[in-house]
C-alpha positions as CSV (number, residue, x, y, z in Angstrom):
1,X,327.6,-29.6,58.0
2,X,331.4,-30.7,58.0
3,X,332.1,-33.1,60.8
4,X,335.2,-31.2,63.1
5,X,338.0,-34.0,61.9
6,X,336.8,-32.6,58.5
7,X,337.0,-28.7,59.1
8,X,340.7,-30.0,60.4
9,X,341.5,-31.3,56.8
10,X,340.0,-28.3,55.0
11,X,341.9,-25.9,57.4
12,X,345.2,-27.1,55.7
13,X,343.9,-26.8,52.5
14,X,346.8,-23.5,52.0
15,X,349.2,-25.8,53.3
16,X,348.4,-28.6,50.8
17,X,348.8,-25.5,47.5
18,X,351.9,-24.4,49.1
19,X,353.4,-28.2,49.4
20,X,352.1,-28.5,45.8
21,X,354.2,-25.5,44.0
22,X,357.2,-27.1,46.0
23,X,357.0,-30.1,44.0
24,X,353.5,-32.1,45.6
25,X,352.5,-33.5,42.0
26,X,353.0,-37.6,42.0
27,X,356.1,-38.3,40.5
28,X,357.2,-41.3,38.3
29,X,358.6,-44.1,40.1
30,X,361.0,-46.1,38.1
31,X,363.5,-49.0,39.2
32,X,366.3,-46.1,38.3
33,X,364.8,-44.6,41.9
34,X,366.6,-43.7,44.9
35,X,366.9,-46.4,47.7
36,X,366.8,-45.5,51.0
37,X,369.1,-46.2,53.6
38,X,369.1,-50.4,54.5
39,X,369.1,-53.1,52.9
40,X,368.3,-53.8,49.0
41,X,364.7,-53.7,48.2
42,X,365.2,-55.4,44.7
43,X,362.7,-58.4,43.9
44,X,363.7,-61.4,45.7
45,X,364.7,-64.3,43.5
46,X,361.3,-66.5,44.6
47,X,359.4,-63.5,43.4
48,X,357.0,-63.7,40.1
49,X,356.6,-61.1,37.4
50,X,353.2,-60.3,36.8
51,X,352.5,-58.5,33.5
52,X,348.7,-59.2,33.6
53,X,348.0,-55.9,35.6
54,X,348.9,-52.7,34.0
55,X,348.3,-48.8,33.9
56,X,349.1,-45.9,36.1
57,X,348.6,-46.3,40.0
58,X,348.7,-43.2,42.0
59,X,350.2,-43.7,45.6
60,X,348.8,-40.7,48.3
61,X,351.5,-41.7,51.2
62,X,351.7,-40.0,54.6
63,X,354.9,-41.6,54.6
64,X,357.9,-39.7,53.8
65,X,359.2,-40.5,50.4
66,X,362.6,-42.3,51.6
67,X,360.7,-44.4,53.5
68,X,358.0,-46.0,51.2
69,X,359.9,-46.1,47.9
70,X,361.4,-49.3,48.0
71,X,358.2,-50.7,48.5
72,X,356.9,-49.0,45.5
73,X,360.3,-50.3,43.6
74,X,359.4,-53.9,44.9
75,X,356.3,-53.6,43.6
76,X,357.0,-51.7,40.2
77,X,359.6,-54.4,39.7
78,X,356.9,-57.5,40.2
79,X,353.9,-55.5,38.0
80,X,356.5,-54.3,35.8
81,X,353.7,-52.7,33.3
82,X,352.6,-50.4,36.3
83,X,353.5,-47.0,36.4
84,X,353.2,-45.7,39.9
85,X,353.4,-41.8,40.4
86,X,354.0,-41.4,44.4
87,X,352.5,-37.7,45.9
88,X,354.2,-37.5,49.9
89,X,353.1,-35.3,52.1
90,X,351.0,-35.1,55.9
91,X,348.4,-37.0,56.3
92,X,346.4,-34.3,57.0
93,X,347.5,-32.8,54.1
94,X,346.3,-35.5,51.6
95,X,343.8,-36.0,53.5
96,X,342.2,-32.6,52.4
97,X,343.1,-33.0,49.3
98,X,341.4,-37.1,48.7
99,X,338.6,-35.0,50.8
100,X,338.5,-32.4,47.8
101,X,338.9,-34.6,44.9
102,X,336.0,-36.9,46.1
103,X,333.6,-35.5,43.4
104,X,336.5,-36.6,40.5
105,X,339.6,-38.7,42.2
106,X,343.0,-38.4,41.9
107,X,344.7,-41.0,43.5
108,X,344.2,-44.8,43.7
109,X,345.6,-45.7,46.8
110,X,346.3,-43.8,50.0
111,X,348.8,-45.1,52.5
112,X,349.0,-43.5,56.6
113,X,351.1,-43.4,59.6
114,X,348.3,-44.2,61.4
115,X,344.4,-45.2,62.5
116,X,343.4,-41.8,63.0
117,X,343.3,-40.7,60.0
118,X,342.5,-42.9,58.1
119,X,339.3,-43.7,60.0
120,X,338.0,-40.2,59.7
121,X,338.2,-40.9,55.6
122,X,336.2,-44.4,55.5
123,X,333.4,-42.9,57.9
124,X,332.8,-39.7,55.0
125,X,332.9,-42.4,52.3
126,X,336.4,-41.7,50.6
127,X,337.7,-45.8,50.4
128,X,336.1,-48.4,48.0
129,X,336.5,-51.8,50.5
130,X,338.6,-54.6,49.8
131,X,340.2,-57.5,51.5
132,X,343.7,-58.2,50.3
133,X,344.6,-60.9,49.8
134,X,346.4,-62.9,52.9
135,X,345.3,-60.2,54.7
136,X,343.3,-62.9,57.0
137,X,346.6,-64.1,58.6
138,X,347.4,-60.3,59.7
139,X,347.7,-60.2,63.5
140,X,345.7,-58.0,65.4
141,X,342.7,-57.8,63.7
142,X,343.4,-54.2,62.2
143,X,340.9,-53.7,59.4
144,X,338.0,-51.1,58.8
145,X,334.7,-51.9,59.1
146,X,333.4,-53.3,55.6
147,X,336.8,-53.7,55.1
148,X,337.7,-50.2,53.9
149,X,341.3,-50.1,54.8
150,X,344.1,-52.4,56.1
151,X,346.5,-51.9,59.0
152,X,349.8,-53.1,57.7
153,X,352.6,-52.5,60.5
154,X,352.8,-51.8,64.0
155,X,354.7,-48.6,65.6
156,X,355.5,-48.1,70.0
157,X,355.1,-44.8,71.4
158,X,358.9,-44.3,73.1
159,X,360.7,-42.0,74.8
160,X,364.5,-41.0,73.1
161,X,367.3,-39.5,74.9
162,X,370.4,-37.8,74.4
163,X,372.7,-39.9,76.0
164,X,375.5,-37.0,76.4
165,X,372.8,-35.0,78.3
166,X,370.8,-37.7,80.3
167,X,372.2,-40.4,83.0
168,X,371.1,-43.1,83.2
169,X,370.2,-43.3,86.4
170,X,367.5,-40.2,85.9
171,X,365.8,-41.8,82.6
172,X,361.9,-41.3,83.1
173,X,360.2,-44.5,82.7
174,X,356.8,-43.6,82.0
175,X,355.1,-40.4,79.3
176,X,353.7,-39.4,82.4
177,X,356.9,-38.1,83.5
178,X,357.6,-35.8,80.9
179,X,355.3,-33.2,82.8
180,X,357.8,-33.5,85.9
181,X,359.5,-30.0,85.8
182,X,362.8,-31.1,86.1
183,X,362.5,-31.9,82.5
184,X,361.0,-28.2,81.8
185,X,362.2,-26.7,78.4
186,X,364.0,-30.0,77.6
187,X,361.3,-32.4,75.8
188,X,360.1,-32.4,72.4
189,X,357.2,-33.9,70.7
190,X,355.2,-33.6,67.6
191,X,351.9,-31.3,67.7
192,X,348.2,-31.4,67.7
193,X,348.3,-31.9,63.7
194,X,350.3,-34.9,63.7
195,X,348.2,-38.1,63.4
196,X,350.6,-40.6,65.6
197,X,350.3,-37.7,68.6
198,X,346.1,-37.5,67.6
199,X,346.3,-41.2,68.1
200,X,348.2,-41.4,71.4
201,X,345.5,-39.1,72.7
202,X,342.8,-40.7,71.4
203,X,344.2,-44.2,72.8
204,X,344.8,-42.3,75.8
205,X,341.2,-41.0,76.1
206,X,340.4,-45.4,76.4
207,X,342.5,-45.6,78.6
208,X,342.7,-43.2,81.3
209,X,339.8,-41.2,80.4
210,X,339.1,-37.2,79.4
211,X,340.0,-36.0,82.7
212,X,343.5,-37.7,83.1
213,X,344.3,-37.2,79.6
214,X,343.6,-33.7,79.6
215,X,345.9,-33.1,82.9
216,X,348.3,-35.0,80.9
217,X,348.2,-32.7,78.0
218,X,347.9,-29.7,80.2
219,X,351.0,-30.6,82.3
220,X,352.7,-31.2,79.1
221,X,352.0,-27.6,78.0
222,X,352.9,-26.3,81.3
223,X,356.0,-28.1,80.8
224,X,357.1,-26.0,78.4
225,X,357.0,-29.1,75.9
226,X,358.5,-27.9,72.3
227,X,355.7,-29.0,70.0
228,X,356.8,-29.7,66.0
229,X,355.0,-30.2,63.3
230,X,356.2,-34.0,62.9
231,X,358.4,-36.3,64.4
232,X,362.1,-35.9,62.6
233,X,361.8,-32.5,64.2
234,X,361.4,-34.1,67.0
235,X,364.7,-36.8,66.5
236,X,366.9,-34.4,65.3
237,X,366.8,-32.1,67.9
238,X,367.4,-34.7,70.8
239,X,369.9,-36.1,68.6
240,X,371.6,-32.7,68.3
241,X,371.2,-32.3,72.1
242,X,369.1,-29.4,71.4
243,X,366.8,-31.4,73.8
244,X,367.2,-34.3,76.5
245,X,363.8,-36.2,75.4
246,X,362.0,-36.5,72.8
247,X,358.2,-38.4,72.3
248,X,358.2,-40.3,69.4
249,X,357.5,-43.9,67.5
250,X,360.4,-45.8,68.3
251,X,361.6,-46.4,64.6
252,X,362.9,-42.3,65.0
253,X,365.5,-43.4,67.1
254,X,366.8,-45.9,64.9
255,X,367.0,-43.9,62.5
256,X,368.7,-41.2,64.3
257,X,370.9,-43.7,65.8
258,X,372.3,-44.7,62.4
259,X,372.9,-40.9,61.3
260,X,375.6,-41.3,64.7
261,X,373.8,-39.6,67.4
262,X,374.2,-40.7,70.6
263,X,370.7,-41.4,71.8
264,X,369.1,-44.0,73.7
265,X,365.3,-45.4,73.9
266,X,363.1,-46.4,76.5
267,X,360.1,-48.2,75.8
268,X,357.6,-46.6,78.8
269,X,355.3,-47.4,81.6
270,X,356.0,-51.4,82.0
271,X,355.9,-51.3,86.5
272,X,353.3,-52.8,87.9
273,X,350.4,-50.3,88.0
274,X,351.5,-48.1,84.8
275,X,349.4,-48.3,81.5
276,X,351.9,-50.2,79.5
277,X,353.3,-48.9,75.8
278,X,351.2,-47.2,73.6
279,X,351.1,-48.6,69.9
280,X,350.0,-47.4,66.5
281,X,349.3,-49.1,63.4
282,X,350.0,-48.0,59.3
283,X,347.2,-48.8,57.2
284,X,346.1,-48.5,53.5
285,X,343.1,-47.9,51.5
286,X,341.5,-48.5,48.1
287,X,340.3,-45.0,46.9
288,X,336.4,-45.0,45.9
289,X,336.4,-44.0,42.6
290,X,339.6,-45.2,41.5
291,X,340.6,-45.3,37.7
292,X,342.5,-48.3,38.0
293,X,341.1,-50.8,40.4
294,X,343.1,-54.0,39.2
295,X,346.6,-51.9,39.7
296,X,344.9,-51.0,43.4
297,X,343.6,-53.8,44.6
298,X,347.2,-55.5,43.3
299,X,349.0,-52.6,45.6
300,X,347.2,-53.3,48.7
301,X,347.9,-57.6,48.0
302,X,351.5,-57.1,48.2
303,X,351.9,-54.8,51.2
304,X,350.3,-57.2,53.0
305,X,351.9,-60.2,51.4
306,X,355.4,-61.7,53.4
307,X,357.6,-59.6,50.4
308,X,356.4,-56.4,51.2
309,X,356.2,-56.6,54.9
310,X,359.7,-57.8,54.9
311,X,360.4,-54.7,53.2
312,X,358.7,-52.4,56.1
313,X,360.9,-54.4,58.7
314,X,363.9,-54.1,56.7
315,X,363.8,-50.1,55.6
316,X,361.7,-48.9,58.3
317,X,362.3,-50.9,61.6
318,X,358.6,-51.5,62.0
319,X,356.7,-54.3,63.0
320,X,354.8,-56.1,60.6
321,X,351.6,-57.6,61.1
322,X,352.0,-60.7,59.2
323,X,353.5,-63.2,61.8
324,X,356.9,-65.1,60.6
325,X,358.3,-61.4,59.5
326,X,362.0,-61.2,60.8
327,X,362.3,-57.8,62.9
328,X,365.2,-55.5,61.9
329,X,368.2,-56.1,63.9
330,X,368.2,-53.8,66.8
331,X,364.6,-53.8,67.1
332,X,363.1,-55.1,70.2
333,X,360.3,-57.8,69.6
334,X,356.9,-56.4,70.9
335,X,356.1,-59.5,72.7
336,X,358.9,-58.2,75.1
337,X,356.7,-55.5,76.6
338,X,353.5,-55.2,78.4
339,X,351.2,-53.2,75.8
340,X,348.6,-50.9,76.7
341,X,345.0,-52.7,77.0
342,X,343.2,-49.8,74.3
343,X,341.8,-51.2,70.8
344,X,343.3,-49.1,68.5
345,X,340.4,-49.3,65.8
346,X,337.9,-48.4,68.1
347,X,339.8,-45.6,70.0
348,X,340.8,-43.9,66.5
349,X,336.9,-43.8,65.7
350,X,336.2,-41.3,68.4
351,X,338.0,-38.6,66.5
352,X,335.6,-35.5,67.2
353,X,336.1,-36.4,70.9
354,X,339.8,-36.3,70.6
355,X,339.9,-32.8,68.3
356,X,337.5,-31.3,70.9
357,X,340.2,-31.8,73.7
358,X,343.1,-31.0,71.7
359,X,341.4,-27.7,71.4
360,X,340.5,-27.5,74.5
361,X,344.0,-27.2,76.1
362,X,345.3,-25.0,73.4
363,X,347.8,-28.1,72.2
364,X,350.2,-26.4,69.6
């Protein structure tokens, strides 16, 4: 019998053909590429060719495409006789489909926004493990068990504002505010199929227990909360001023702050007696069955290695896990906030738990 985090992934299975007739099959990745926004992702000058690896390497990325393909340049430009095809979509959604193709795989590698799903693939068997290389002076011990996927940057769970509809003197300062009905009709968030939102519950569940969480999520509904399906939904409208908050990973507002909205951030629940910020972590995986392993296993070495974590600070104002890695400017160090006592890896893990209450409440 399918687990429930599994029936999830199959329910999306229409969602998955329809992303596919848009365009969903992996596309060629060639230094000719688009960049996005920031700085230059080209290979930086202490950086070695290495034509010993070669072959195709297909990339399933629950990152959006902007936002992972100068990684995949940086790479493509050190194994220069790889050809990397990159397929984009949900996580959810290619995480049907790796759930699918497990009988004959289609992709090599899979890369995710976050823990939650990605833990829900190792436990029905989908990764092949592997340590990458370096990977021992990662910080926070992010790993799967047997080693079947790597965490590779760190994300906060923030509040945004509109700064032409909020004063400052009325910010919230914790996520449990955002149930307060002055701010009825006026928050945004991402929905019950978005794996950083699955996570925050699940890390929630650690930390405040089912009850509390499920008040939260309840008073959030109440609310009148706008639930989308993912989180530039989510930035867009605040920055539009279609809404005054929005819940999302703090690397949304930088990036709607360089489109030129006026929107602010507030990194939640620091006082004395609040949980502290919520985090999440990226992670990537070695696909069991791959049909290039070399390629793979030469992926996962570099986004872990100091070039491509540069490159995650750099295009995506995350925080990389390997210590020495300049932040973005703009972004506020982590070590500046009290962080919420929950481990990550072992919150994720209780998935069924987390799906059961999201259901529950009737969470969008």
């Amino acid at each position: 019998m399918f687990s429930k985090s599994k029936l999830l992934f199959i329910s999306l299975a229409l969602a998955l053909m329809v992303n596919a007739c848009r365009g969903g099959t992996p596309t060629a990745v060639s230094e000719d590429s688009a960049v996005a926004e920031g700085p230059t992702s080209s290979l930086s000058p202490e950086a070695s060719v290495d034509a010993g690896v070669a072959g195709r390497l297909v990339v399933y990325t629950g990152r959006s495409e902007p936002l992972i393909q100068p990684v995949i340049e940086a790479f493509h430009a050190k194994y220069p006789n790889v050809e990397v095809l990159l397929k984009a979509g949900s996580n959810s959604e290619l995480a049907n489909a790796l759930i699918e193709e497990q009988a004959n795989p289609q992709a090599d590698v899979f890369i995710t926004t976050e823990l939650f799903t990605i833990q829900s693939l190792a436990v029905q068997g989908v990764f092949e493990p592997y340590l990458p290389k370096g990977a021992d002076l990662l910080a926070g011990g992010f790993r799967g068990a047997d080693n079947t996927w790597i965490g590779l940057t760190r994300r906060a769970r923030v509040i945004m504002y509109n700064k032409d509809l909020v004063a400052e003197d009325e910010l919230p300062d914790s996520i449990f505010d955002l149930t307060d009905p002055k701010w009825r009709g006026q928050v945004a968030a991402a929905g019950s199929t978005n794996g950083s939102m699955q996570a925050q519950i699940a890390a929630m569940r650690q930390l405040i227990g089912e009850e509390a969480t499920q008040e939260w999520l309840s008073g959030l509904i109440a609310n009148e909360v706008t639930f989308f399906g993912g989180h530039t939904d989510v930035r867009k409208a605040v920055g539009a001023g279609e809404f005054k908050l929005g819940l999302v990973n703090h690397y949304y507002y930088h990036l709607q702050l360089a489109e030129g909205s006026n929107v602010g951030i507030i990194f939640p629940d620091q006082g004395e007696g609040q949980i502290g910020l919520i985090t999440n972590t990226t992670a990537a995986a070695v696909v069991k069955g791959t049909k290039n392993l070399p390629a793979a296993q030469a992926f996962l070495d570099f986004l872990v290695s100091a070039e491509g974590q540069k490159l995650f600070a750099e295009q995506n104002y995350e925080y990389p896990l390997l210590p020495g890695v300049p932040l973005r400017e703009g972004v506020q160090p982590l070590d500046g906030f009290r962080l919420a006592a929950v481990d990550l890896v072992k919150a994720s893990l209780d998935f069924d738990a987390t799906f059961d209450l999201m259901e529950r409440v009737g969470l969008p």
